[in-house]
C-alpha positions in Angstrom: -5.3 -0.9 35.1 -7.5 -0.2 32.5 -5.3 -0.2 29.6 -3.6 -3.4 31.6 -6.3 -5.6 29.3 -7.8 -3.0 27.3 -5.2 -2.6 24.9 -4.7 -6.5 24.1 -8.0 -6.8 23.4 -8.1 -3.9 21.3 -4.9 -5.6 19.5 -6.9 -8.5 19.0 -9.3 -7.3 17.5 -7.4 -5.2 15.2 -5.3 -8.5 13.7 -8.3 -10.7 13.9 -10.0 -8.1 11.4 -7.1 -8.3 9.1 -6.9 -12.0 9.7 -10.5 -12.2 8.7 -10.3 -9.8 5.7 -7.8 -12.3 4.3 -9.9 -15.5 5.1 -12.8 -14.2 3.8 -11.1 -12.9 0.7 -9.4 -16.2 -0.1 -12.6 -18.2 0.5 -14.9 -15.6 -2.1 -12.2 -16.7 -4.8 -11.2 -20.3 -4.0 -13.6 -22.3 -1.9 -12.4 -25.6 -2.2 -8.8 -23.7 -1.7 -7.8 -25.2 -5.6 -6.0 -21.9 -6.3 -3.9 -21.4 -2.9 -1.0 -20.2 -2.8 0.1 -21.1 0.4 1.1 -24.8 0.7 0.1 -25.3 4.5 -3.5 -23.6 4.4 -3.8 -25.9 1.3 -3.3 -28.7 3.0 -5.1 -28.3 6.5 -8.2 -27.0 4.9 -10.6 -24.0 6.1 -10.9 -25.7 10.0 -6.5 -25.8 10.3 -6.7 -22.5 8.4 -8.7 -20.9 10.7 -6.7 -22.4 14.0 -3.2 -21.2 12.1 -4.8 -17.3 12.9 -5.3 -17.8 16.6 -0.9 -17.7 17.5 -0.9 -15.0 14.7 -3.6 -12.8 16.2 -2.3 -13.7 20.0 1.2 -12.5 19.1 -0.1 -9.1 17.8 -2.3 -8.9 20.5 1.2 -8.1 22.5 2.4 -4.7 21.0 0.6 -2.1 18.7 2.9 -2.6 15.9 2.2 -6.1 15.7 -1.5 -5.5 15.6 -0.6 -2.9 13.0 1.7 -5.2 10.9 -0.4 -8.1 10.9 -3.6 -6.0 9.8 -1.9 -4.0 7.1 -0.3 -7.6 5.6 -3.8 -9.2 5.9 -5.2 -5.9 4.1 -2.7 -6.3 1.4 -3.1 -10.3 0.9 -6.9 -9.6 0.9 -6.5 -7.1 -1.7 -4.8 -9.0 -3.4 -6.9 -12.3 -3.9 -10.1 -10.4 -4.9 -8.0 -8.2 -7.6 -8.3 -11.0 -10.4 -11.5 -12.5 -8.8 -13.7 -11.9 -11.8 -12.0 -13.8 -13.7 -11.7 -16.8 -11.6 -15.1 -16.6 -10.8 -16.1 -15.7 -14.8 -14.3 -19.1 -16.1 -14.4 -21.5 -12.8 -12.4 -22.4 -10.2 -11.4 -25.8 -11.8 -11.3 -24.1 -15.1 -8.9 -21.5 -14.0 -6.7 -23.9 -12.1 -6.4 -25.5 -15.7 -5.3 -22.1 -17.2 -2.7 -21.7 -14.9 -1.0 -24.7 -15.4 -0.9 -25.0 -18.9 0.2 -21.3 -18.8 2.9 -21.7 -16.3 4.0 -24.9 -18.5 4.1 -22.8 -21.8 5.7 -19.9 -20.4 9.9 -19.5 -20.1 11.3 -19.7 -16.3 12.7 -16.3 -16.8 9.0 -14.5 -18.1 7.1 -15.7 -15.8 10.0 -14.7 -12.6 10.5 -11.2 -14.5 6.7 -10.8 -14.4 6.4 -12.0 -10.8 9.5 -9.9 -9.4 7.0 -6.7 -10.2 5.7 -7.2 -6.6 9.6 -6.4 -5.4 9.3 -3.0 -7.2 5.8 -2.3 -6.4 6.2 -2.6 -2.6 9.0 -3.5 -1.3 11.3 -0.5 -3.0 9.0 2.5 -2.0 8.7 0.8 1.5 12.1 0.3 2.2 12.8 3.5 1.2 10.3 5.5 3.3 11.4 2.7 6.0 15.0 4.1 6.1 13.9 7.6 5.8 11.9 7.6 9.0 14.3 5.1 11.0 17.2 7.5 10.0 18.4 9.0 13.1 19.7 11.9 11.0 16.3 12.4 9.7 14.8 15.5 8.3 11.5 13.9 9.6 9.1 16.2 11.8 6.7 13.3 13.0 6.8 12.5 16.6 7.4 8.9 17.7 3.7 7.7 17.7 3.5 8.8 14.2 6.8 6.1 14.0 5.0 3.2 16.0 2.7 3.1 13.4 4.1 4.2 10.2 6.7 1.7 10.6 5.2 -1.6 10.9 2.8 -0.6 8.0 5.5 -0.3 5.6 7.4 -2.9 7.3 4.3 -5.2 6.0 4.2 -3.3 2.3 7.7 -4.6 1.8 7.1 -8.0 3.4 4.0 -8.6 1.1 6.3 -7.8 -1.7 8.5 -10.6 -0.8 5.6 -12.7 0.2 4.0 -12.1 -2.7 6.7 -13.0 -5.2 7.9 -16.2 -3.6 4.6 -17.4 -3.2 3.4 -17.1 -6.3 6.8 -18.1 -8.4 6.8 -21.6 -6.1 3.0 -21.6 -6.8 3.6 -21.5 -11.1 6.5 -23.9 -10.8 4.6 -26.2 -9.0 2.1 -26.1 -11.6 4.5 -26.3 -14.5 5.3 -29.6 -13.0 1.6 -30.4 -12.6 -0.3 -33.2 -15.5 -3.9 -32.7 -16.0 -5.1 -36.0 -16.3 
């Protein structure tokens, strides 16, 4: 009975933490949301970005691996938007905006997706890799199965940031190549 709403809740709480990491990190670099990535969040604002986590954190409040999957993304998202955020914050939000698209204009198509496709290698490869290792039911592996619950759906969201990282931020720069100044 206990665990019957104990373990939800604890679900919960693990994916809103991870949902929140990522929120929080996107708002310390981009406060008027100028430099998202993500084409919905851009457009609903902070209030529709905030409602978009409630199906997200209600979905991993289901299943452990959820929670884990949806934490370990958010971890990896929120790492990622405060990695370059002294520079954004050195020059300006506006100002860096402005960078990016004359960069992304001046740059060739195939620099900028050869530069971007790093996240594939970074990640997704290594992940994949331990992925298959561990689901192999040949495997030399000595973990038991909880080890598994877990270890899975972290490296299932290591390869998925890769992807999520790379298509994001190549439709993000073409967008901006597109993009006048006036």
């Amino acid at each position: 009975m206990f665990q019957e709403w104990w373990v939800p809740i604890f679900n919960m709480a693990v994916a809103s933490a991870g949902r929140g990491l990522d929120l929080l990190s996107t708002w310390y670099v981009t406060p008027r949301l100028k430099l998202e990535t993500g084409r919905i969040i851009g457009r609903l604002g902070w209030k529709g970005a905030i409602l978009l986590q409630l199906p997200v954190v209600f979905l991993a409040s289901l299943h452990v691996s959820l929670a884990v999957f949806v934490f370990t993304l958010s971890l990896l998202l929120a790492a990622g938007n405060v990695q370059g955020a002294w520079f954004v914050k050195g020059v300006g939000e506006e100002k860096y905006f402005e960078l990016m698209v004359k960069a992304a204009r001046r740059a060739g198509w195939d620099e900028i997706v050869l530069s971007e496709v790093g996240h594939l290698a970074l990640y997704t490869v290594p992940a994949a890799t331990v992925s298959y290792i561990l689901a192999a039911p040949t495997s030399m592996c000595t973990f038991p199965w909880d080890v598994r619950v877990l270890a899975l759906p972290i490296l299932l969201a290591t390869a998925f940031y890769g992807f999520l990282g790379t298509f994001r931020m190549l439709t993000y720069l073409h967008r901006l190549r597109g993009r006048m100044l006036f």
